[in-house]
Residue frames as a rotation matrix with the C-alpha (Angstrom) as fourth column:
UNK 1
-0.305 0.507 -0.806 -17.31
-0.833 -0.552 -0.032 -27.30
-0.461 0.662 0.591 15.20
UNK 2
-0.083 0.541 0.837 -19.49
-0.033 0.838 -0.545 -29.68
-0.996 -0.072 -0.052 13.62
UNK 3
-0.921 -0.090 0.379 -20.15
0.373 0.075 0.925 -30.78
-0.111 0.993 -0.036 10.03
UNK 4
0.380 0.921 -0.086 -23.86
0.867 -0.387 -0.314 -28.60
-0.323 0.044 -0.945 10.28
UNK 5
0.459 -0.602 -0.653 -21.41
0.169 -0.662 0.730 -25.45
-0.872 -0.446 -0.203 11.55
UNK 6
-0.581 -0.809 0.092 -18.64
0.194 -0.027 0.981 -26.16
-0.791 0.588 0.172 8.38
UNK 7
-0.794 0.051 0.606 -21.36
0.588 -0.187 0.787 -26.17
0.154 0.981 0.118 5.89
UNK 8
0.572 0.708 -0.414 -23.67
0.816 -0.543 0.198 -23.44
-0.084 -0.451 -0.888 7.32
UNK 9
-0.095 -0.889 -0.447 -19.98
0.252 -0.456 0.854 -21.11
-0.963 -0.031 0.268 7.35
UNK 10
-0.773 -0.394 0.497 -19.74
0.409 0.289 0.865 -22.44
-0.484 0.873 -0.062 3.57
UNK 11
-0.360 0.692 0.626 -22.88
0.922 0.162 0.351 -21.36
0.142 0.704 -0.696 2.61
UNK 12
0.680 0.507 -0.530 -23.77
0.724 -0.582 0.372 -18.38
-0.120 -0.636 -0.762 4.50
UNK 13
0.200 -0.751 0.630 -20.71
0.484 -0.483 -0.729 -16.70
0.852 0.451 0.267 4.48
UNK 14
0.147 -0.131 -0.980 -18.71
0.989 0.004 0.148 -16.11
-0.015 -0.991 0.130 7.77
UNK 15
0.998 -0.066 -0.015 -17.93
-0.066 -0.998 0.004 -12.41
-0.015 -0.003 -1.000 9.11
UNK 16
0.474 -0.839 0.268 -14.47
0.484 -0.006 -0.875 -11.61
0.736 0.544 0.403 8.51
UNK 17
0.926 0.369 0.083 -13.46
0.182 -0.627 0.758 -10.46
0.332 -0.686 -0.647 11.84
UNK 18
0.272 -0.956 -0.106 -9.72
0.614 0.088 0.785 -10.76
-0.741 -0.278 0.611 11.49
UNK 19
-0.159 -0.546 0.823 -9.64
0.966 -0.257 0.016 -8.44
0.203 0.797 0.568 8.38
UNK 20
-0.021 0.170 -0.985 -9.74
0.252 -0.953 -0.170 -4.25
-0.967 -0.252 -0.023 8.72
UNK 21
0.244 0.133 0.961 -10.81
0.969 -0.074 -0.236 -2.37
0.040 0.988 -0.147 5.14
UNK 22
-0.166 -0.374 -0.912 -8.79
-0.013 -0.924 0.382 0.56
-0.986 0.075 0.149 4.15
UNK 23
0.400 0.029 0.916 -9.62
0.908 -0.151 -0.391 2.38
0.127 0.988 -0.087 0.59
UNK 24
-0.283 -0.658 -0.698 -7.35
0.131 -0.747 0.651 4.87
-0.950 0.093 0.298 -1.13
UNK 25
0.880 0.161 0.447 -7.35
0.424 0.158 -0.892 6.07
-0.214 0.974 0.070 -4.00
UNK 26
0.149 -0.860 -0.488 -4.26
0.803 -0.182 0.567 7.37
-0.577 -0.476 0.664 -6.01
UNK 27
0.568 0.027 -0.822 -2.94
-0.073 -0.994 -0.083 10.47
-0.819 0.107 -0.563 -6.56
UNK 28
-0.827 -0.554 -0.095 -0.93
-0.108 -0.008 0.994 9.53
-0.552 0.832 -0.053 -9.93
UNK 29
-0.889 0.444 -0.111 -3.92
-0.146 -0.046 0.988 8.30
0.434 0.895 0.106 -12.18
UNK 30
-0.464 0.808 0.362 -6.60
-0.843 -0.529 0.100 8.08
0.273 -0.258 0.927 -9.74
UNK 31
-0.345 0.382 -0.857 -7.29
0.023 0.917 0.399 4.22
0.938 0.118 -0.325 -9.24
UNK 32
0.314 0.361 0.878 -9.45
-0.797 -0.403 0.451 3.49
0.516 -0.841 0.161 -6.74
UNK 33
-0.078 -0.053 -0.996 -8.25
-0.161 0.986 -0.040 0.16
0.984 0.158 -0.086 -4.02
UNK 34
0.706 0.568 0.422 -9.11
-0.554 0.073 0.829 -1.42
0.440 -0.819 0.367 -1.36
UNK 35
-0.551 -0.776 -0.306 -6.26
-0.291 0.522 -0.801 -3.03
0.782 -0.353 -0.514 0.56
UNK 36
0.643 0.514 -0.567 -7.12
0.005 0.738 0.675 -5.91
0.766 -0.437 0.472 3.43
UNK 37
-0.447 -0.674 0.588 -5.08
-0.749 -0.077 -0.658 -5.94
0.489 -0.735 -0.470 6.76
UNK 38
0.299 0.434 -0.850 -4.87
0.191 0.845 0.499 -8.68
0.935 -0.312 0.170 8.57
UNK 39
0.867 -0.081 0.492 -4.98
-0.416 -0.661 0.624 -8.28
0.274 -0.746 -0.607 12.26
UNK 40
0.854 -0.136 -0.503 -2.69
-0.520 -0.160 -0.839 -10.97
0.034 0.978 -0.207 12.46
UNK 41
0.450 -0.553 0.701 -0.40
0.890 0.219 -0.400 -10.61
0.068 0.804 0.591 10.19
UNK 42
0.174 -0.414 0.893 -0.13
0.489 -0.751 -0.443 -7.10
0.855 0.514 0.072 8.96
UNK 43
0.745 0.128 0.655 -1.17
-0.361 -0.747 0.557 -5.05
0.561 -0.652 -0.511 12.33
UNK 44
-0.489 -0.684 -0.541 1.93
0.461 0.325 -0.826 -5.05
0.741 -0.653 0.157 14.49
UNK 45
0.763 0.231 -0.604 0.94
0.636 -0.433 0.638 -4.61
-0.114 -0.871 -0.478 18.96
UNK 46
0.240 -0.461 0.854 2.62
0.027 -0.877 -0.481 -1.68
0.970 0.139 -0.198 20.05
UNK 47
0.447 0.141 -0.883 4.25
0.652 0.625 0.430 -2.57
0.612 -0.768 0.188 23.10
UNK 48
-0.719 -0.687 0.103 5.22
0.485 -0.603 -0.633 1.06
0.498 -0.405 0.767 24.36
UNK 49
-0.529 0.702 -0.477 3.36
0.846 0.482 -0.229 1.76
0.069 -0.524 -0.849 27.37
UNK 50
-0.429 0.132 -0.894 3.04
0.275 -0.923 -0.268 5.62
-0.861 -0.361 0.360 26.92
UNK 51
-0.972 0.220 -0.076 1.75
-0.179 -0.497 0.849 5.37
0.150 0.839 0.522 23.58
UNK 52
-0.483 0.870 -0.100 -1.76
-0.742 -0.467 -0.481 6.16
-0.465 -0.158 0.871 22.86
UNK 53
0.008 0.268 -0.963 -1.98
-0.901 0.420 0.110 3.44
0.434 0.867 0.245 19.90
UNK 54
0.582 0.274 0.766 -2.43
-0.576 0.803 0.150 -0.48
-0.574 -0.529 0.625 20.89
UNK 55
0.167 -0.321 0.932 -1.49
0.655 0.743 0.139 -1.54
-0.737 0.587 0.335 17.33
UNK 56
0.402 -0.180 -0.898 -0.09
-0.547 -0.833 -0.078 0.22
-0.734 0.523 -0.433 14.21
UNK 57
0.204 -0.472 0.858 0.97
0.620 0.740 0.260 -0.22
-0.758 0.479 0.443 10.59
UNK 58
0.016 -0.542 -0.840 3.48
-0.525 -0.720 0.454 1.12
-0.851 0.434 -0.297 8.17
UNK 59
0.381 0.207 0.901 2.42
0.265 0.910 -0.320 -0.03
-0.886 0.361 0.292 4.81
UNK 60
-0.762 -0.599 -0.248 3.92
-0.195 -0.154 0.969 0.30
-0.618 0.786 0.000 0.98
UNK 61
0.189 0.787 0.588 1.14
0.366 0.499 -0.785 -0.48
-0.911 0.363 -0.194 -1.47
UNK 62
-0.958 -0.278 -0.065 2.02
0.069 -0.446 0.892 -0.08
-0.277 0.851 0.447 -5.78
UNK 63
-0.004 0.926 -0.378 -0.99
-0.571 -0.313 -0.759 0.83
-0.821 0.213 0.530 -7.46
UNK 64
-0.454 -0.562 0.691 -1.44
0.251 0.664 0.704 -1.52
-0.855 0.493 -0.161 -10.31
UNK 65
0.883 0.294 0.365 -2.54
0.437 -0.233 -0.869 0.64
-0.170 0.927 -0.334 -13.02
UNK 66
0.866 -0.458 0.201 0.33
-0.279 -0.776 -0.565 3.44
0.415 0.433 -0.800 -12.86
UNK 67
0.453 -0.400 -0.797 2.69
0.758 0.643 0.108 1.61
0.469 -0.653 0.595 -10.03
UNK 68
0.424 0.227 0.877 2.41
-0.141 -0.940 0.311 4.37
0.895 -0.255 -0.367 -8.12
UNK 69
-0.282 0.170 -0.944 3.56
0.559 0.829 -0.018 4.02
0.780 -0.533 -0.328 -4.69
UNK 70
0.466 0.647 0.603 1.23
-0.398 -0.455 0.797 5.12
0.790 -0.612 0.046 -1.59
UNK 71
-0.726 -0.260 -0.637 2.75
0.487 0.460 -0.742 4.63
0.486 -0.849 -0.207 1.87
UNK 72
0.092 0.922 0.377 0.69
-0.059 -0.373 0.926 4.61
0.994 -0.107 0.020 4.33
UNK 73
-0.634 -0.706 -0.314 0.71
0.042 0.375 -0.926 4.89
0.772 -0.601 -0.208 8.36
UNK 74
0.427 0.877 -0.218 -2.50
-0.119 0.294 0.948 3.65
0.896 -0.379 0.230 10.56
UNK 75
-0.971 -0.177 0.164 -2.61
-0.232 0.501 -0.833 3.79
0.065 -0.847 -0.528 14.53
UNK 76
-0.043 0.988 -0.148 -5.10
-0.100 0.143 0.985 1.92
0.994 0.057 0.093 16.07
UNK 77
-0.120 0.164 0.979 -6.53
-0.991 -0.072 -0.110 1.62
0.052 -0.984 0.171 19.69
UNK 78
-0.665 -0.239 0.708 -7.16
-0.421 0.902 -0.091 -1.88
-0.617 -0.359 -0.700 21.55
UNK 79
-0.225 0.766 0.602 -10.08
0.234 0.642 -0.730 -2.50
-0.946 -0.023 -0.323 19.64
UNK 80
-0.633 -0.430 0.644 -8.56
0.749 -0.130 0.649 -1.79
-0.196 0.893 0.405 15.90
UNK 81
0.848 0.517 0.118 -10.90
0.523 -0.780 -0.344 1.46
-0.086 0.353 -0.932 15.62
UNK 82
-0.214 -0.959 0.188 -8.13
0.911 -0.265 -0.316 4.13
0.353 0.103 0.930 14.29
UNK 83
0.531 0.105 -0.841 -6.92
0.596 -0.752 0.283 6.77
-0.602 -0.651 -0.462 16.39
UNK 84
0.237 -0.599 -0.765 -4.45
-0.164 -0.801 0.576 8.12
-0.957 -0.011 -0.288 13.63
UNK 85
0.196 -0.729 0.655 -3.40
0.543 0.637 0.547 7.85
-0.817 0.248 0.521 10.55
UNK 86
0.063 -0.719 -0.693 -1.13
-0.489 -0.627 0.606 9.44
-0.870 0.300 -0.391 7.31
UNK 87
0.412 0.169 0.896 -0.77
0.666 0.614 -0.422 9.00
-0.622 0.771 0.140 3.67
UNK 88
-0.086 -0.383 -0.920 1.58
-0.419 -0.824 0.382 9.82
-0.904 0.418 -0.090 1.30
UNK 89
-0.939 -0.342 -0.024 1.34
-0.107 0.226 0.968 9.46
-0.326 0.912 -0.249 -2.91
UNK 90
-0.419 0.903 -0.098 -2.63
0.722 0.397 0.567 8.62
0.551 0.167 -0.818 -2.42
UNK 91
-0.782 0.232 0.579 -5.42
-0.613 -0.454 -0.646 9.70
0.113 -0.860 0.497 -0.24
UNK 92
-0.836 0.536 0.117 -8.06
0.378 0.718 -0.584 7.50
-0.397 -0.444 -0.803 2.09
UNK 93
-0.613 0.724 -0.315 -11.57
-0.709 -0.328 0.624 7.24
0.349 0.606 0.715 0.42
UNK 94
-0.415 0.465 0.782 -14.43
-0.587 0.520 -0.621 6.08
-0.695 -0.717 0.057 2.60
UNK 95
-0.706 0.251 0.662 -16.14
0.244 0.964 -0.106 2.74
-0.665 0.087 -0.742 0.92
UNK 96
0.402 0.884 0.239 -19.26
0.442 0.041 -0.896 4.23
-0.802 0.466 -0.374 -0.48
UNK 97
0.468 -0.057 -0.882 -16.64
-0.626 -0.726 -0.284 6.39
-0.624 0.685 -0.376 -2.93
UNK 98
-0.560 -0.818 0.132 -14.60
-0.467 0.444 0.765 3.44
-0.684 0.367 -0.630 -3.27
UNK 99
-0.115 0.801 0.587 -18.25
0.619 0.520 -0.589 1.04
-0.777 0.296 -0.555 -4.59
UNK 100
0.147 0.244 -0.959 -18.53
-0.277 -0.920 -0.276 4.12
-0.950 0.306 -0.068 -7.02
């Protein structure tokens, strides 16, 4: 990578192609958030060959208005598109409610 490349990144702004957006909102006072996953980091492979999922994550998150807490559980396929996933204390809320 060149020094054109580094400040062309810097300015432009790069895609983010290691991060996955999930929004929730919660079910105690209603906040809306947007939690980041890193593939990673956060996404563990699934290395059982009979499962359907590639990659999965079991997550805790506190709300920080009411400190609610929302667990969540996300499979994904090889190519992080989700094939499953579960939520207790909250519920998933697609981006354009989340921008609201």
């Amino acid at each position: 990578m060149g020094l054109k490349d580094l400040f062309k990144g810097i300015f432009t702004g790069k895609k983010y192609d290691n991060i996955v957006n999930i929004y929730l909102k919660d079910s105690k006072c209603g906040n809306k958030i947007k939690v980041l996953l890193r593939k990673s980091y956060d996404i563990q492979r699934v290395y059982d060959e009979g499962k359907e999922a590639a990659f999965m994550i079991n997550k805790v998150i506190i709300c920080d208005k009411c400190f609610n807490k929302i667990t969540i559980d996300i499979k994904f396929d090889k190519k992080y598109n989700i094939i499953s996933r579960e939520i207790e204390g909250g519920k998933y809320i697609a981006e354009e409610e989340y921008s609201e």
